[in-house]
N, C-alpha and C positions, 0 to 999 in steps of 0.2 A: 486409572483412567477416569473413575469417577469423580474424583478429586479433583483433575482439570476440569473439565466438565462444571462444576459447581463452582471453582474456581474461574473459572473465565464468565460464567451467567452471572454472578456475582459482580463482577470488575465492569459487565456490560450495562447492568443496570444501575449501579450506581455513578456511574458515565454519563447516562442517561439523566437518572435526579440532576445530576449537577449543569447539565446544558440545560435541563427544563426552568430551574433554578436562576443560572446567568440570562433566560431568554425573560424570563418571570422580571426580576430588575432590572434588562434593558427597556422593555416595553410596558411593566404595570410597578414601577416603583414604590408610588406611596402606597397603592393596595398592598404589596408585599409585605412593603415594610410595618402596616398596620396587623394582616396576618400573622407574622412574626411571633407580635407585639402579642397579640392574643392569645398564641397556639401555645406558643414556648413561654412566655411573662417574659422577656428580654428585651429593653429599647435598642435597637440595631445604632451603630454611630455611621449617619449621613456621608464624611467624612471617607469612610473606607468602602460603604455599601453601593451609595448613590452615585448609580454612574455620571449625572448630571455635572458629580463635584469631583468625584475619585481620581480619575482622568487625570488631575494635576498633580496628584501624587508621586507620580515616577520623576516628579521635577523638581519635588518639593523637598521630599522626605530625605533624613540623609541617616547612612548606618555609622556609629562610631564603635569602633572595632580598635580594641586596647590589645596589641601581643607582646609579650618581654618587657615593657613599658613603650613601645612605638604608639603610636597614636594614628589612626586611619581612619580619617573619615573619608566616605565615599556616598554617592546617590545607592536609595536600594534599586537593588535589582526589579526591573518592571514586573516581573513575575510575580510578586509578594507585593507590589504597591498597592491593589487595592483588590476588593471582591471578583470583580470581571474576569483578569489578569490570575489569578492566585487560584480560581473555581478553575477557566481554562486550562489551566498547567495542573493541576490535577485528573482532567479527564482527558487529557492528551498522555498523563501519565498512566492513565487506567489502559488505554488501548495500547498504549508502547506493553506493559508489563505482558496483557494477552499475547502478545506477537511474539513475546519474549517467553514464553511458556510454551506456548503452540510449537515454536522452532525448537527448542529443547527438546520437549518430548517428542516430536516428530521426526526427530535426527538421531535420540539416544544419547544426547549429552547428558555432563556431569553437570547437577544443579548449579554449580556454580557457573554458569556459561548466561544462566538467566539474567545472572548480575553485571557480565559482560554485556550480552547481550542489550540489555536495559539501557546502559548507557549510553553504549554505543550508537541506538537508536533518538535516545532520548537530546544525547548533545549532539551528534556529528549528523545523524540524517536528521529530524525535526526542527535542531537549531540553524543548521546549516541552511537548509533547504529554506525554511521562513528568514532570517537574517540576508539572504540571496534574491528572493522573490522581494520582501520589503524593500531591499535597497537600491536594487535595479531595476524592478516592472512597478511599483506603487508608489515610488517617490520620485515625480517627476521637475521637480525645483532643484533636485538635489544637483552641485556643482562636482 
């Protein structure tokens, strides 16, 4: 029990770093990024960080993906195109994984249900529900 316990405080508070973090680059960019710059010695790349520029990334960026000799190039996935997008899907991952612990152990499953679980939440309710609301209540042009 204590396990969960520190396990879920754990997953909550660095859920937390990471919205304070994407709130930090939506609204104080260059301070951010000169903080960075200071705390860590690292220059951040504009490019992936700034949401000002990042944004076009999901449009820009393309994955080429070699299997058996095929060749696959495809757009990356929004989730990984840039800092906003990549921090988000991280601490939407932190709170799926609590959910997914919590119902485990409050049911008596077998560990591996967490990994069900996880998924399940992570693509079919989280993707579903946001690709459902995006496509029919927030885009209002769409034909």
């Amino acid at each position: 029990m204590i396990f969960i316990i520190i396990t879920t405080a754990f997953l909550i508070f660095f859920a937390m770093f990471l919205r304070s973090l994407v709130h930090q680059l939506n609204f104080n960019y260059p301070r951010t990024r000169e903080r960075i710059k200071r705390v860590f010695g690292v220059d951040i790349d504009d490019q992936w960080w700034n949401p000002a520029l990042s944004w076009k990334n999901k449009y820009t960026i393309k994955w080429t993906i070699d299997i058996f000799g095929f060749r696959w190039i495809t757009k990356v996935m929004v989730q990984f195109s840039d800092a906003f997008h990549t921090l988000n899907t991280i601490e939407l991952g932190c709170y799926d994984l609590i959910i997914s612990i919590l119902l485990v152990s409050n049911f008596g499953l077998a560990w591996w249900w967490t990994i069900i679980i996880f998924l399940f939440i992570g693509l079919a309710l989280m993707g579903g529900v946001f690709a459902i609301a995006y496509d029919n209540l927030w885009q209002e042009n769409k034909k």
